[in-house]
VOFIMI-277921 format. One record per residue (C-alpha): residue number from 0; x, y, z. Coordinates in steps of 0.5 Angstrom, whole numbers, plus 500, padded with zeros to 3 digits. Example, Ala and Ser with C-alpha at 12.3 -4.5 7.8 and 13.67 -1.06 7.14 Angstrom:
- num | X | Y | Z
- 0 | 525 | 491 | 516 $
- 1 | 527 | 498 | 514 $
END
This chain:
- num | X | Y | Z
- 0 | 857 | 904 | 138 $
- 1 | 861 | 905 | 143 $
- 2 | 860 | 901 | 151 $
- 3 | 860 | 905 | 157 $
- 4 | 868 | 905 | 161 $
- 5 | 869 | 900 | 165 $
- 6 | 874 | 899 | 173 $
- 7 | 874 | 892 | 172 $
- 8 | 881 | 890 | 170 $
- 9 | 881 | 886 | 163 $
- 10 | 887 | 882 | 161 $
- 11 | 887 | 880 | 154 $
- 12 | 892 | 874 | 152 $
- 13 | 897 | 875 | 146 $
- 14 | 903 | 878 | 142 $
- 15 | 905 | 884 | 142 $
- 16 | 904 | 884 | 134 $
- 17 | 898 | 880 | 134 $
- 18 | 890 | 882 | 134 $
- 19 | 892 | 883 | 141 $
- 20 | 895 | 890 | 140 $
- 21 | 890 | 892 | 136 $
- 22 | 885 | 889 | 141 $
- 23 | 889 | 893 | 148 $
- 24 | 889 | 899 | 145 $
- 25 | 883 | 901 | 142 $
- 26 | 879 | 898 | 148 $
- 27 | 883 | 904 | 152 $
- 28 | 881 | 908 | 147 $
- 29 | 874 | 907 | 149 $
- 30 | 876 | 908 | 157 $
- 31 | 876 | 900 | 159 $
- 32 | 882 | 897 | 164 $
- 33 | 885 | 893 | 158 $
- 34 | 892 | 891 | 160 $
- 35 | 896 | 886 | 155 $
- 36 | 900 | 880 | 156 $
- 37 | 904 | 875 | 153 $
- 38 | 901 | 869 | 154 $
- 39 | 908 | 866 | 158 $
- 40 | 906 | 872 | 163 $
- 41 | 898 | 870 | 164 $
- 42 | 899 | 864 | 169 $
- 43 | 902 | 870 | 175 $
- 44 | 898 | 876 | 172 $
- 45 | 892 | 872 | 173 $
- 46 | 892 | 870 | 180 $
- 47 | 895 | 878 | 180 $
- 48 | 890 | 882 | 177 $
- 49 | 884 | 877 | 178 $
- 50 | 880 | 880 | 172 $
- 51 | 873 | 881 | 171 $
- 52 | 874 | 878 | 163 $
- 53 | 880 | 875 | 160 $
- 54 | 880 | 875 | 152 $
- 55 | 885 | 870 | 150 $
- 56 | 889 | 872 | 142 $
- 57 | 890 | 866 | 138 $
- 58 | 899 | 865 | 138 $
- 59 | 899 | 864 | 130 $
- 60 | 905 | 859 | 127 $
- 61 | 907 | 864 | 121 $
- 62 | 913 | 859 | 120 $
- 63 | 908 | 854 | 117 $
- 64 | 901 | 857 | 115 $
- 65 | 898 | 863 | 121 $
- 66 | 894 | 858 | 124 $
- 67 | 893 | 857 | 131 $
- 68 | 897 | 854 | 136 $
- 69 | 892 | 853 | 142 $
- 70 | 897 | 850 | 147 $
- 71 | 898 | 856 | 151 $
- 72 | 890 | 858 | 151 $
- 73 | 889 | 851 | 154 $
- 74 | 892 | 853 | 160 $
- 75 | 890 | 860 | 161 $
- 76 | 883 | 857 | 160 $
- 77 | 884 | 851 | 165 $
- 78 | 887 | 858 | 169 $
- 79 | 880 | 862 | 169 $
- 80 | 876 | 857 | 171 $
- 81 | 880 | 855 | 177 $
- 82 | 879 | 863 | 179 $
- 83 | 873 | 864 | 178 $
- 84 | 873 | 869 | 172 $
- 85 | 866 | 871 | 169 $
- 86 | 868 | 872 | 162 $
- 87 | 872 | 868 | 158 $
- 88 | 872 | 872 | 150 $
- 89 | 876 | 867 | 145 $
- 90 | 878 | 870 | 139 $
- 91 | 878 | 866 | 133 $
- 92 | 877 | 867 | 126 $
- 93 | 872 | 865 | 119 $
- 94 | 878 | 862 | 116 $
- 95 | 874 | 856 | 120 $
- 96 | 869 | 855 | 115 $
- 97 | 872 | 851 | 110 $
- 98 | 872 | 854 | 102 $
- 99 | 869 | 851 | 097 $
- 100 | 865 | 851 | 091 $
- 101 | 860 | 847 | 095 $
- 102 | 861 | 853 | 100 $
- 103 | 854 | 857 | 100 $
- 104 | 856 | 864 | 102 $
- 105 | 855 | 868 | 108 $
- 106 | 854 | 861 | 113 $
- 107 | 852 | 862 | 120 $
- 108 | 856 | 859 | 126 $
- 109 | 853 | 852 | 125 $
- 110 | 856 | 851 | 118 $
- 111 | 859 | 844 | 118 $
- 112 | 863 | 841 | 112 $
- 113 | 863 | 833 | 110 $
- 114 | 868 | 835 | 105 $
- 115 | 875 | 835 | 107 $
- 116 | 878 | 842 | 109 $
- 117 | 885 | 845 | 108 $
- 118 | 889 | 845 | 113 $
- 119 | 888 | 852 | 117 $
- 120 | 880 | 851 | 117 $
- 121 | 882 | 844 | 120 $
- 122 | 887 | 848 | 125 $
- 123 | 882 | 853 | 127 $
- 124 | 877 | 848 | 128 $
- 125 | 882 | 844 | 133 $
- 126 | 883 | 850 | 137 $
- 127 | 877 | 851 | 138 $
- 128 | 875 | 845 | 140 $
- 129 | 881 | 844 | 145 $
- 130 | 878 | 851 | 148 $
- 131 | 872 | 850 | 149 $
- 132 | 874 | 842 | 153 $
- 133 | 878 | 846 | 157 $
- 134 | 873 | 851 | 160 $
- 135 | 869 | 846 | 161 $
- 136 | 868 | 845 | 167 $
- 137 | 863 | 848 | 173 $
- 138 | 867 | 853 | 176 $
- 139 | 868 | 855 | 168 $
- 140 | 867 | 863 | 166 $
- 141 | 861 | 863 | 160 $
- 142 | 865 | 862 | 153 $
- 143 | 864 | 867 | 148 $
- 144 | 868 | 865 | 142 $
- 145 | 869 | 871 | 137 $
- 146 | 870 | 868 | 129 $
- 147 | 872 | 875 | 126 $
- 148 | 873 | 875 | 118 $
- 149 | 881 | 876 | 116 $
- 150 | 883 | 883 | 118 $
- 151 | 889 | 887 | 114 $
- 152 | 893 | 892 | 121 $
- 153 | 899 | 889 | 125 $
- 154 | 893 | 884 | 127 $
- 155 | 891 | 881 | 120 $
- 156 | 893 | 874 | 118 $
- 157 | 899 | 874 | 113 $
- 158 | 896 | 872 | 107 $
- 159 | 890 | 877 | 106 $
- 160 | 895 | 883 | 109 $
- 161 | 900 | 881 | 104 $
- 162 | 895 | 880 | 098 $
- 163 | 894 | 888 | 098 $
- 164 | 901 | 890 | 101 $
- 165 | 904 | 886 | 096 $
- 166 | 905 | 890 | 089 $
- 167 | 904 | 883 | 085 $
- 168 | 901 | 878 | 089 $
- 169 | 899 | 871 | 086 $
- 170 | 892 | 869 | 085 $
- 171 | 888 | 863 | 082 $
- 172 | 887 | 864 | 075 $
- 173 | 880 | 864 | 073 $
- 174 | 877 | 866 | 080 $
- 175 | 875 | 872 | 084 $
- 176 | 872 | 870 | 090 $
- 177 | 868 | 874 | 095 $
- 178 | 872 | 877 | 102 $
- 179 | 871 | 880 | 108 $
- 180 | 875 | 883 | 111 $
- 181 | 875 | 886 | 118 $
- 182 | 876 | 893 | 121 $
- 183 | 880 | 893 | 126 $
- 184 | 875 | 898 | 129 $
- 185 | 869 | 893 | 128 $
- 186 | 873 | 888 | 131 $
- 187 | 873 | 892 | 138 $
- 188 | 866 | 894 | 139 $
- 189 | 864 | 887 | 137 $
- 190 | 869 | 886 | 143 $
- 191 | 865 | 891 | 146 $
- 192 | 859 | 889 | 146 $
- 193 | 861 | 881 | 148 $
- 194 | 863 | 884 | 155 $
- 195 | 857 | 888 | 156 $
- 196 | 852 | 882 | 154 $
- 197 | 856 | 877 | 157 $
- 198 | 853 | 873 | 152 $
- 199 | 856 | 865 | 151 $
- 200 | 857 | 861 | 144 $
- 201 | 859 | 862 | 138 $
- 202 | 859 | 869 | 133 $
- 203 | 860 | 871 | 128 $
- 204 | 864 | 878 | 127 $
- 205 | 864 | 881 | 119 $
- 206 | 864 | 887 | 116 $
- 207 | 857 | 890 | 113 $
- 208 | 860 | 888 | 106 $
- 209 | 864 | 884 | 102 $
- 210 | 868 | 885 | 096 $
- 211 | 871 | 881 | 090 $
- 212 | 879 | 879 | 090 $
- 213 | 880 | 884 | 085 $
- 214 | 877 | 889 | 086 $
- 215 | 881 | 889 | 093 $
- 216 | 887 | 888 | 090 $
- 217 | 885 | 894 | 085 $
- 218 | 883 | 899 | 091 $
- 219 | 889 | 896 | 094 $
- 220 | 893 | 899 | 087 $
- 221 | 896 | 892 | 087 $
- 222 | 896 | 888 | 080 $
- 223 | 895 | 881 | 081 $
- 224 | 899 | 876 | 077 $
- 225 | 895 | 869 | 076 $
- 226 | 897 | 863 | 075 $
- 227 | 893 | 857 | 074 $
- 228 | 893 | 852 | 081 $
- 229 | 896 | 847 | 078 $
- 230 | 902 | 850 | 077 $
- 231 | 901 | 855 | 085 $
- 232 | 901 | 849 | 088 $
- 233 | 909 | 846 | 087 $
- 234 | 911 | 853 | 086 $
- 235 | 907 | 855 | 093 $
- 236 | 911 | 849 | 096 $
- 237 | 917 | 851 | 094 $
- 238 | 917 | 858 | 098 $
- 239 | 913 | 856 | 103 $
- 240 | 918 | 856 | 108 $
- 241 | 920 | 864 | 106 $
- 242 | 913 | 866 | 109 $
- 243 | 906 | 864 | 111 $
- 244 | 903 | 868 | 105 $
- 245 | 906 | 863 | 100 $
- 246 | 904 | 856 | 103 $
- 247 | 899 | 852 | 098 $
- 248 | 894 | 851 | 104 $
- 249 | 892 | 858 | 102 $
- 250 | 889 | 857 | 095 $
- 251 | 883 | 855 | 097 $
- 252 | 881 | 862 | 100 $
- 253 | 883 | 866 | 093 $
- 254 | 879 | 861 | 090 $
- 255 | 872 | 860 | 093 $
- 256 | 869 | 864 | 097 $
- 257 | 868 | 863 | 105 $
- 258 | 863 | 868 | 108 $
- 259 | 860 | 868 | 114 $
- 260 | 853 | 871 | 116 $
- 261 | 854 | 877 | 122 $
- 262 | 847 | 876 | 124 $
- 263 | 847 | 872 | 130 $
- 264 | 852 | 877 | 132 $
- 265 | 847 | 883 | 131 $
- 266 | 841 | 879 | 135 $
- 267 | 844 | 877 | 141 $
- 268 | 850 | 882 | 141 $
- 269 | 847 | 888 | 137 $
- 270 | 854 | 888 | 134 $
- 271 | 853 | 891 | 127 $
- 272 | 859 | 894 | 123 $
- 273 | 860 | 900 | 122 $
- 274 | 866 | 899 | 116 $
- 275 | 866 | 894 | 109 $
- 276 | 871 | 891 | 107 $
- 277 | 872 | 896 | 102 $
- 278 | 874 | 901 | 107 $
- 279 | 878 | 896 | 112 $
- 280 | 883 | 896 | 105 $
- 281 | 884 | 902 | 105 $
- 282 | 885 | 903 | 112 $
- 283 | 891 | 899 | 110 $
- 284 | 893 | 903 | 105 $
- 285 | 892 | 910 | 108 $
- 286 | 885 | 911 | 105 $
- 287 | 888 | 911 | 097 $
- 288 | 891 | 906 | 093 $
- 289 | 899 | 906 | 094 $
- 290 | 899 | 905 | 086 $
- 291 | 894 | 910 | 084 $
- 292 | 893 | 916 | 081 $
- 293 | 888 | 919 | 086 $
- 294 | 891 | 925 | 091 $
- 295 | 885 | 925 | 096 $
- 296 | 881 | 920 | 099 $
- 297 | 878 | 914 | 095 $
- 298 | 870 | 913 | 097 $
- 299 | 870 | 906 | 095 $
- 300 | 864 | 903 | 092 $
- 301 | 859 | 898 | 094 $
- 302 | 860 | 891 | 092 $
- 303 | 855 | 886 | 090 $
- 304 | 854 | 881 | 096 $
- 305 | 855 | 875 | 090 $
- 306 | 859 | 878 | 086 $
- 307 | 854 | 881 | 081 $
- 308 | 857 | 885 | 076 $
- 309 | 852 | 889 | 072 $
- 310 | 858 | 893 | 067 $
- 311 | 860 | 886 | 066 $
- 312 | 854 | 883 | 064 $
- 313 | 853 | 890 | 060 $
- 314 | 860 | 890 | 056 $
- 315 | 860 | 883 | 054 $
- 316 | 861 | 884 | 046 $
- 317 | 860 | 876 | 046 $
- 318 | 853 | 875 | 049 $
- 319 | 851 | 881 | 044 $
- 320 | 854 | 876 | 038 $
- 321 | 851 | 870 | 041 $
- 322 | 844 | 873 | 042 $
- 323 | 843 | 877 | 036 $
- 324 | 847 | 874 | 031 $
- 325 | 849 | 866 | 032 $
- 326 | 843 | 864 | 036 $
- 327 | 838 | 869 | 033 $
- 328 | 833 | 869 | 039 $
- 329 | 826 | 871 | 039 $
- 330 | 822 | 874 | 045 $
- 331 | 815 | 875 | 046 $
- 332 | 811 | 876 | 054 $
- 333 | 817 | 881 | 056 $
- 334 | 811 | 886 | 058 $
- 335 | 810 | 880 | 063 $
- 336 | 816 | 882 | 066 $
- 337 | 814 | 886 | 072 $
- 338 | 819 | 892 | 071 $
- 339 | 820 | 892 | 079 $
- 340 | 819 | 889 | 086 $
- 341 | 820 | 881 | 086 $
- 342 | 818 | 875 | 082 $
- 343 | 821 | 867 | 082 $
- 344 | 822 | 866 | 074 $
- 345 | 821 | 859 | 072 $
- 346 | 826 | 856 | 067 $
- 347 | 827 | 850 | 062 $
- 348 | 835 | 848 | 063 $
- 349 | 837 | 844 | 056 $
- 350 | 844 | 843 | 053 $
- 351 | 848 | 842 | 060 $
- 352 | 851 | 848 | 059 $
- 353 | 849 | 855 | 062 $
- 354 | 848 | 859 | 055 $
- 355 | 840 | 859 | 056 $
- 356 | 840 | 862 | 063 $
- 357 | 846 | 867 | 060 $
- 358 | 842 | 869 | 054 $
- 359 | 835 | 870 | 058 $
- 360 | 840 | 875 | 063 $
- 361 | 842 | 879 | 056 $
- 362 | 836 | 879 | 053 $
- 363 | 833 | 881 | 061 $
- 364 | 837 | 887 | 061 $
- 365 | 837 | 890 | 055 $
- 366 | 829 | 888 | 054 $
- 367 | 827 | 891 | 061 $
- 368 | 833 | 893 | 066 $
- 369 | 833 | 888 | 071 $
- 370 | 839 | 883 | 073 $
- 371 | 836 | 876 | 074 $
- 372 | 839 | 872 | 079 $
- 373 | 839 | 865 | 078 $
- 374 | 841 | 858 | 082 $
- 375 | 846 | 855 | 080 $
- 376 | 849 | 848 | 082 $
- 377 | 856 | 847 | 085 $
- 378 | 860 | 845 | 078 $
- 379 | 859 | 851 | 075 $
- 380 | 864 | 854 | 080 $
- 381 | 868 | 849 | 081 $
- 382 | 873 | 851 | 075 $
- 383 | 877 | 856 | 072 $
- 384 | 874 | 861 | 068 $
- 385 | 867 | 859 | 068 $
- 386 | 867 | 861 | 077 $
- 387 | 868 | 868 | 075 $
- 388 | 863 | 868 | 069 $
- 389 | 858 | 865 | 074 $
- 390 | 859 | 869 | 079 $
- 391 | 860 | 875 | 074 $
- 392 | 853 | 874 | 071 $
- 393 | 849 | 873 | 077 $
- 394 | 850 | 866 | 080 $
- 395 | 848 | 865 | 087 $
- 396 | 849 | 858 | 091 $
- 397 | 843 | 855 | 090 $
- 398 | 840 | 854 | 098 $
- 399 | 834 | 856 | 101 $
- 400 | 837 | 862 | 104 $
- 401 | 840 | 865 | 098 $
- 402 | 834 | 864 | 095 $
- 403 | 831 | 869 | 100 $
- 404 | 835 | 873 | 100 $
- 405 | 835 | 875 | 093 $
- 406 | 827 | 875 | 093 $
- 407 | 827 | 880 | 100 $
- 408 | 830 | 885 | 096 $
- 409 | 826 | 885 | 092 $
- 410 | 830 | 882 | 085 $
- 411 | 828 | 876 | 080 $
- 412 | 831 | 870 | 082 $
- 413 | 832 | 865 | 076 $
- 414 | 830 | 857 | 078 $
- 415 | 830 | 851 | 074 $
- 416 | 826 | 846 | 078 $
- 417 | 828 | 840 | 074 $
- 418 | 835 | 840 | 077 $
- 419 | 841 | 839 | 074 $
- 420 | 838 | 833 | 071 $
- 421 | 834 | 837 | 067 $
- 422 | 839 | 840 | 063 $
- 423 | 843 | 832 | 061 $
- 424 | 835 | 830 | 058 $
- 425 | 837 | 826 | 053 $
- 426 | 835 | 831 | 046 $
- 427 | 829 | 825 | 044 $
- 428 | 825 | 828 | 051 $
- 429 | 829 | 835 | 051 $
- 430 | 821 | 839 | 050 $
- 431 | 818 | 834 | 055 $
- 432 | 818 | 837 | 062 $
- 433 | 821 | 832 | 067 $
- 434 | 819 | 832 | 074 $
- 435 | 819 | 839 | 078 $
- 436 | 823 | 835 | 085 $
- 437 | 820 | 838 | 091 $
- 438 | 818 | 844 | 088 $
- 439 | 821 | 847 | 092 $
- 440 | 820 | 855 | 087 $
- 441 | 813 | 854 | 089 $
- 442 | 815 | 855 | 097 $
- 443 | 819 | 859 | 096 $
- 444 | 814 | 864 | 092 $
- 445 | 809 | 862 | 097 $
- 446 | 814 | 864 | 103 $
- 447 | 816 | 871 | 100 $
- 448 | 810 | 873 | 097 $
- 449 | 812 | 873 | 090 $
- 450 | 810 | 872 | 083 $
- 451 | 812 | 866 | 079 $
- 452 | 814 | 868 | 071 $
- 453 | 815 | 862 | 067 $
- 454 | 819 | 862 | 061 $
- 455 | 820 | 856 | 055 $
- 456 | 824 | 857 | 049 $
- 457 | 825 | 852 | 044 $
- 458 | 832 | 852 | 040 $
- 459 | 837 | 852 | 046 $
- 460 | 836 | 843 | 047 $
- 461 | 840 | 843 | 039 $
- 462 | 846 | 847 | 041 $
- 463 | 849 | 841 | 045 $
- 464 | 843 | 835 | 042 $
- 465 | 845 | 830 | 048 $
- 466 | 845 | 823 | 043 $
- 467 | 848 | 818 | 048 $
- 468 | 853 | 818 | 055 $
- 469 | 859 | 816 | 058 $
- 470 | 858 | 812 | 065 $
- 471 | 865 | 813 | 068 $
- 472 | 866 | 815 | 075 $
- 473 | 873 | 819 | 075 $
- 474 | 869 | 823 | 070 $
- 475 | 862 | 823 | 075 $
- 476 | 867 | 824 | 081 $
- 477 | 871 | 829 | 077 $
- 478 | 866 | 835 | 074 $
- 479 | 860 | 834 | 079 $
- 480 | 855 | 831 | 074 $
- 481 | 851 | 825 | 072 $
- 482 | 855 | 822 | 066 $
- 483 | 860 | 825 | 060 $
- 484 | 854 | 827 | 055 $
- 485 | 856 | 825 | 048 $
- 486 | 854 | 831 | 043 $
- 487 | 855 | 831 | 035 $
- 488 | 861 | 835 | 037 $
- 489 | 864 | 831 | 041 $
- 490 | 869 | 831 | 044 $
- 491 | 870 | 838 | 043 $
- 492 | 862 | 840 | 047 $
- 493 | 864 | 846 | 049 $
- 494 | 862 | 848 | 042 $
- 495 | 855 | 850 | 040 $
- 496 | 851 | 849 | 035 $
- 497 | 847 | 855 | 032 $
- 498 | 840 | 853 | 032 $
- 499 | 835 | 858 | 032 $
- 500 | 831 | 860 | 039 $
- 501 | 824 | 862 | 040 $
- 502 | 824 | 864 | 048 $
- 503 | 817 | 866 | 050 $
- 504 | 814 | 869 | 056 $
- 505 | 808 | 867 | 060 $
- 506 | 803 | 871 | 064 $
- 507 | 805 | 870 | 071 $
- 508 | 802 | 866 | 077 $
- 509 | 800 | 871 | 082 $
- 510 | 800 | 866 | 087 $
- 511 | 802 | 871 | 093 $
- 512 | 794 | 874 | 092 $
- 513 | 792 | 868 | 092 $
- 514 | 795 | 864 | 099 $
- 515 | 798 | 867 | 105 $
- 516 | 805 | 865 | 108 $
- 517 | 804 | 860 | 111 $
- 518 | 802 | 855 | 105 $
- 519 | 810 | 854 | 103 $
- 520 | 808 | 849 | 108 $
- 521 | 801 | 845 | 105 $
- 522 | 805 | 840 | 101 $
- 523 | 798 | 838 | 097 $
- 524 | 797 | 846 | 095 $
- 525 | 805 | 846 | 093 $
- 526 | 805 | 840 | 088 $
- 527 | 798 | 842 | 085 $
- 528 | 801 | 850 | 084 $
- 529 | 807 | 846 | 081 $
- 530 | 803 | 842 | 077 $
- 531 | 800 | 848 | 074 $
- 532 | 806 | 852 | 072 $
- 533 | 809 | 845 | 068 $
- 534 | 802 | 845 | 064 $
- 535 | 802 | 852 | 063 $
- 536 | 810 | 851 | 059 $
- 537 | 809 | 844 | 057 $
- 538 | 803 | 847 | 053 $
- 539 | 807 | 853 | 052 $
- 540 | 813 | 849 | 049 $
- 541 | 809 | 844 | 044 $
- 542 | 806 | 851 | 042 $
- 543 | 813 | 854 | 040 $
- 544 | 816 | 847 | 036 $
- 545 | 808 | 847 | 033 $
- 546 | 811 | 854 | 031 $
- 547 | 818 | 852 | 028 $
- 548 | 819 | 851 | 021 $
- 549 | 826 | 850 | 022 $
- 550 | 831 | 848 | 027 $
- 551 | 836 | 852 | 024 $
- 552 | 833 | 858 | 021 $
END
């Protein structure tokens, strides 16, 4: 999208190998009035110039972090109130959204954390902040603060410039995040757009796609060394002084992901990017790997927006094994699996750990070509190994807006609505459902218009038969969950039993065809369809142990 020229002078505030370079140059690309400062200069070129629109480039310390050191942008924005300037475009980065295992993906510009954040989220928070103080005031120009995702040209921040540019760049091991990662071009019609609508508030800038760590760094041609965090955080202390790349503040963004919603950008700017992360690496590379075979430019491929990865999920020799030999699982009902379009699938969750949602995702593939999609609580992306597993397997944070998203296009989301709590039911009430929560599968059915598909299956509370817990709050604290289960394979409880399962799947409920919408918000309606679902598969899984001759076989 290209912004008609403009006579009005825009001064834009930064160093010459910044953001701000980039920035100066393709605006002047576009016919725009750019002229580029360093900010010791601004004070006099803004009382010269008199610009129409000043756009301020955070100075970044690569000596400690490449965070942003906000004492000169204080003054030039106490500077353009003082004149008069119109706009006042502040650019600054997603790095704000502090990543974590609780971090839901793809957040909009009013995602707050109470958990504490590493030390360059805090830094951008703080900058924006002491920003937004000095342009207050009545005189002041409207503020439009542009958060852009990670860019890798001369304006990137180091460490993702360096996580493609270095041939053996270190990563977590037993994580692969999602990234964004910004188009320079991007970066400029987003600035294009914010000077023609004159908009205030806070935007998110990001590329139409994200992509996984690995995958970039395959694109990229580099070959990752991982290492455990354990053992980054001292050696990254240890060579922090040598680069910002190397600092230990920066583990975080390899090992969770710190996405950001772009659309508050495309309503209110009609910002839409043209270019997906994937594209933006290999920009940087020249369009090819530096370390691969190919002669010609590479098409890259489109990613999973949570990191889905259906030939991973195919090629796991391992679940194959799980499924068809150790566990020996029978399904019946999958000609209710609808073979396309939406559905809410409703499970029973035991045994603490994912194997039943795992082996359900298996045998959909195989049985019906559909990837399921299922919520997940925090603690399953919280340690190494495990992260990648779910996220590789079709985990999704588990919130309302995730949960919409898999619905609208069109997928099967997987649900447990007794929670976390579900899955540590003592084993002498392991097939007596417990309480539904708030229902929330019902709402969200209800809201978008899709069928619920519940599904019960008897065997999977024996692989880990919880016979007693362990109150201990460092453990509670530590792991996310309610207590420290004791199985008969305690203490070795990863380990699982080889009990035979029956999995069944029930005719589905069409509640879309019976209730509009606009029933996700009559509590009483809510609670009687929940009601109905857990009768149906409390009836369905007392038929299946009736059923049963054996635990085992």
């Amino acid at each position: 999208m290209t912004k008609p020229a403009s006579s009005e002078p825009i001064l834009i505030i930064g160093e010459r190998r910044s953001v701000a370079q980039g920035l100066a140059a393709g605006l002047r690309r576009q016919g725009q009035s750019a002229v580029l400062r360093r900010a010791p200069e601004a004070q006099a070129e803004l009382a010269r110039l008199r610009p129409a629109s000043l756009i301020v480039a955070p100075e970044l310390s690569s000596s400690l972090d490449w965070s942003p050191q906000p004492q000169e942008a204080v003054g030039l924005a106490e500077g353009a109130a003082q004149l008069g300037l119109r706009r006042l475009i502040l650019l600054s980065s997603t790095l704000i959204y502090p990543p974590s295992h609780h971090h839901p993906g793809y957040v909009d510009e009013s995602y707050k954390t109470a958990r504490p954040a590493p030390g360059p989220a805090r830094r951008w928070a703080d900058y924006e902040e002491r920003l937004r103080a000095a342009a207050d005031s009545p005189k002041a120009p409207a503020l439009c603060v542009l958060r852009t995702a990670p860019l890798l040209g001369p304006a990137g921040q180091g460490p993702f410039r360096h996580l493609v540019d270095s041939g053996l760049p270190i990563t977590p091991l037993g994580y692969d995040p999602t990234l964004q990662i910004l188009h320079e071009d991007d970066l400029v019609q987003a600035v294009l757009a914010a000077l023609e609508t004159s908009p205030e508030g806070v935007f998110n800038v990001v590329p139409s796609q994200a992509i996984p760590v690995r995958q970039a760094l395959q694109l990229a041609g580099s070959r990752r060394l991982p290492l455990p965090v354990s053992l980054q955080r001292p050696l990254r202390r240890l060579l922090s002084p040598l680069g910002a790349a190397a600092h230990p503040g920066w583990i975080e963004y390899l090992r969770h992901s710190f996405t950001a919603s772009g659309l508050q950008a495309s309503r209110q700017l009609g910002f839409e990017a043209r270019y997906t992360s994937a594209q933006a690496v290999l920009a940087r590379t020249g369009g090819k790997p530096r370390h691969g075979s190919s002669d010609g430019p590479v098409s890259p491929p489109r990613y999973d927006r949570f990191g889905l990865d259906r030939d991973y999920v195919r090629s796991r020799v391992l679940l194959r094994f799980m499924h068809d030999i150790y566990w020996r699982i029978e399904e019946s009902g999958w000609e209710n699996v609808p073979r396309q379009g939406r559905a809410v699938l409703v499970g029973i969750h035991r045994g603490f750990m994912p194997w039943d949602g795992v082996m359900l995702m298996h045998g959909a593939v195989q049985n019906s070509g559909r990837f399921p999609r299922f919520l997940i609580h925090p603690s399953l992306v919280k340690f190494p190994g495990l992260a990648t597993f779910m996220t590789k397997m079709g985990g999704v944070p588990s919130n309302h807006e995730n949960a919409d998203w898999v619905l609208q296009n069109d997928h099967i989301l997987g649900v447990y609505p007794e929670g976390i709590h579900g899955a540590f039911t003592p084993y002498r009430e392991a097939y007596s459902l417990g309480r539904f929560g708030r229902s929330d599968f019902v709402r969200i059915a209800l809201r978008n218009r899709a069928p619920i598909l519940p599904v019960v299956t008897a065997g999977s509370a024996e692989i880990f038969p919880i016979l007693g817990r362990l109150d201990w709050k460092w453990f509670r604290r530590f792991t996310e969950w309610p207590y420290l289960p004791i199985t008969p394979t305690f203490p070795l409880a990863p380990l699982p039993l080889p009990s035979k399962w029956h999995t069944r799947f029930l005719p589905p409920f069409h509640i879309e065809d019976e209730h509009p919408p606009q029933a996700a918000d009559d509590p009483a309606l809510v609670r009687r369809i929940s009601i109905r679902v857990r009768d149906a598969m409390q009836e369905a899984v007392e038929e299946l142990l009736r059923q049963r001759k054996s635990i085992w076989r």
